[in-house]
C-alpha positions in Angstrom: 0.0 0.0 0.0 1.1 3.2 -1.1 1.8 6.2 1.3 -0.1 9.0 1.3 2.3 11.4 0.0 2.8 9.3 -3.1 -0.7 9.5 -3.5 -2.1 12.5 -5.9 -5.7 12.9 -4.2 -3.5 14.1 -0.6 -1.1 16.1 -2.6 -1.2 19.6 -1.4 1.2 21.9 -3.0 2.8 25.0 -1.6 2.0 28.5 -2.4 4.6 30.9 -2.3 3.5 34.4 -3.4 0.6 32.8 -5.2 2.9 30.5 -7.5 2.3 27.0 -7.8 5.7 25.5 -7.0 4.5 22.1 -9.2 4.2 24.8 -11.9 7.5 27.3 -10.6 9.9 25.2 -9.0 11.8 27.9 -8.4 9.2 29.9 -6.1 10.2 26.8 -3.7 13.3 28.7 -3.1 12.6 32.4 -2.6 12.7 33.4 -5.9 9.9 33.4 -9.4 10.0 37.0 -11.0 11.6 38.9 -13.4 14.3 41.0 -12.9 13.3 44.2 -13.9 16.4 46.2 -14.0 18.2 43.7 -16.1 15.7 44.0 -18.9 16.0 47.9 -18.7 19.7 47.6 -18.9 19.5 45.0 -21.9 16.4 47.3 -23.1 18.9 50.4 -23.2 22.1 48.3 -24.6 20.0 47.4 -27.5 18.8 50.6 -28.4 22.2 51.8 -28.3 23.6 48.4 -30.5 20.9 49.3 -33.0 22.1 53.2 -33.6 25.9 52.0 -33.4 24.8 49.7 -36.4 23.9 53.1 -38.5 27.7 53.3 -38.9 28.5 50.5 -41.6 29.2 50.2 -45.4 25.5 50.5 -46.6 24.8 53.3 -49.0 21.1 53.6 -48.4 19.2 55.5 -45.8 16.2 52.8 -45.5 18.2 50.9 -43.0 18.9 54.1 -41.2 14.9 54.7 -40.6 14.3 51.5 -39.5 17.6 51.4 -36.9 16.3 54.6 -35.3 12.6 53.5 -35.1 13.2 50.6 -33.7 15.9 52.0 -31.4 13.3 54.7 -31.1 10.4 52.2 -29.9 12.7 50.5 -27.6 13.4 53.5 -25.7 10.1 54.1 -25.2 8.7 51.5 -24.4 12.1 51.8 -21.6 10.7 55.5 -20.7 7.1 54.5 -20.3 8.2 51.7 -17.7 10.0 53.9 -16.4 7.4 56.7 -15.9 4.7 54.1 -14.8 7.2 52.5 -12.3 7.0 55.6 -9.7 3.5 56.8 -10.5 1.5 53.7 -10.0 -1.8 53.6 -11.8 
């Protein structure tokens, strides 16, 4: 006869913070989140990688307007976070 933690009827998982650890296993352990201010640093050190690009051996300005919208875009989606970080809705 089986125990009852092997059984699937008595399981009872643990909620950390709302997070399913059968779902998470890393909530088990303290942490299941995003860091936000690594993305913002990635978010800024693309928009920046996308402008240096502008400097190359191309001829044409298309691939200029598309570097600097997209590096454009990046930054503000960046500055919205930003903004909406310290004035919560």
């Amino acid at each position: 006869m089986a125990g009852k933690e092997l059984d699937p009827a008595h399981y009872d998982p643990v909620v950390v913070g709302h997070v399913d650890t059968a779902e998470v296993p890393s909530a088990a352990w303290g942490w299941s989140g995003e860091s936000r201010k690594t993305f913002r640093i990635a978010g800024w050190v693309v928009a920046v990688i996308l402008l240096l690009m502008m400097i190359g051996n191309h001829s044409g300005r298309v691939e200029d307007l598309f570097l600097i919208g997209f590096a454009a875009g990046i930054v503000a989606i960046l500055l919205r976070d930003s903004y909406l970080s310290r004035h919560p809705r």
